[in-house]
C-alpha distance (Angstrom), angle and dihedral (degrees) to the residues before:
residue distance angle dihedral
X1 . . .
X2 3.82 . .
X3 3.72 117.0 .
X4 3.72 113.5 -151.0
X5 3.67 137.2 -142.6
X6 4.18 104.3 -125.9
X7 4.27 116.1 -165.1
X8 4.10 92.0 -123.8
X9 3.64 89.2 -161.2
X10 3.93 93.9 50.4
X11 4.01 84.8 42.4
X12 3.66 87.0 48.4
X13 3.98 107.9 54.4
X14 4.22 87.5 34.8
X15 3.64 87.1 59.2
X16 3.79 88.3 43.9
X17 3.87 96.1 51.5
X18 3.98 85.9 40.4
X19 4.00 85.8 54.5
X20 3.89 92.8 48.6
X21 3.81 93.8 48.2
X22 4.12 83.5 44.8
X23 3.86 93.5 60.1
X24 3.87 102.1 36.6
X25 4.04 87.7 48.3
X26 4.65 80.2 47.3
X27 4.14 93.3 50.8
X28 4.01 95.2 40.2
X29 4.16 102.6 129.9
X30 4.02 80.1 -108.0
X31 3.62 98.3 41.1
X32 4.07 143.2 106.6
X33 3.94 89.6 -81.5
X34 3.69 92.2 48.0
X35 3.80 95.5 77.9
X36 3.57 113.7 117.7
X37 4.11 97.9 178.1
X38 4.08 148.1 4.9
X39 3.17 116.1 -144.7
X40 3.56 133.0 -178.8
X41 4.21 107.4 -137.0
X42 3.97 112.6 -146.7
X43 3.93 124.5 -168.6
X44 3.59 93.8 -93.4
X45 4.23 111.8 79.5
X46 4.05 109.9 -99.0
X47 4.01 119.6 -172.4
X48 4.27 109.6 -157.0
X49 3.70 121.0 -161.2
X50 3.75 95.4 -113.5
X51 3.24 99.7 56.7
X52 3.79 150.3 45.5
X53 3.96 127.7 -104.2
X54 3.34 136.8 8.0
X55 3.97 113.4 -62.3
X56 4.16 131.4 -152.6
X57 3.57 145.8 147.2
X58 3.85 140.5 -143.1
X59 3.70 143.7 130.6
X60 3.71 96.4 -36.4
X61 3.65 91.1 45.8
X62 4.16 136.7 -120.6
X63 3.99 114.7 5.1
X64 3.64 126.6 -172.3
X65 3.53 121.7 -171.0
X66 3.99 104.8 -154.7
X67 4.08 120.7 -172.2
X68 3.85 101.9 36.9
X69 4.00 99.2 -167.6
X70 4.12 95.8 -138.1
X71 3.93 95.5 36.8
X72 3.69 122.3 99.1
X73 4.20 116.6 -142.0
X74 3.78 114.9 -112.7
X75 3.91 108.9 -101.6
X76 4.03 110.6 -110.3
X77 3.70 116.3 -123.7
C-alpha cells in the first residue's frame, strides 16, 4: 500500500464547497429538510393534515387516493 501526500488546504475548501452545495441541495422547497411528517401507511385508507388524499400500503405497495368527492382541500398559507 501506497500512502499519498493530500494538499489539506485544497482538501479543505473542496470539502467546503462540497458542504455548501450539500445543504442548499438539503433546504430546496422539495428537499431532505422539507419534510413536514412520517407516517407509517396501514391497509386501511388514512388522510394526514399535510398532505392531500387518502394514503395506504399493501402488497402492491403505496396508494393514494387523490380527489375525495365530499372532502374539502386544505387552504394554502
Amino acid at each position: 500500500m501506497t500512502a499519498e501526500t493530500i494538499d489539506t488546504a485544497t482538501f479543505g475548501q473542496e470539502w467546503a464547497a462540497w458542504h455548501r452545495q450539500h445543504e442548499t441541495v438539503r433546504a430546496d422547497p422539495h428537499g431532505f429538510l422539507a419534510i413536514t411528517g412520517l407516517h407509517w401507511l396501514a391497509l386501511d385508507p388514512q388522510r394526514f393534515p399535510d398532505a392531500p388524499g387518502a394514503w395506504s400500503t399493501g402488497s402492491d405497495g403505496v396508494t393514494v387516493t387523490l380527489g375525495d368527492a365530499g372532502q374539502t382541500p386544505p387552504e394554502r398559507s
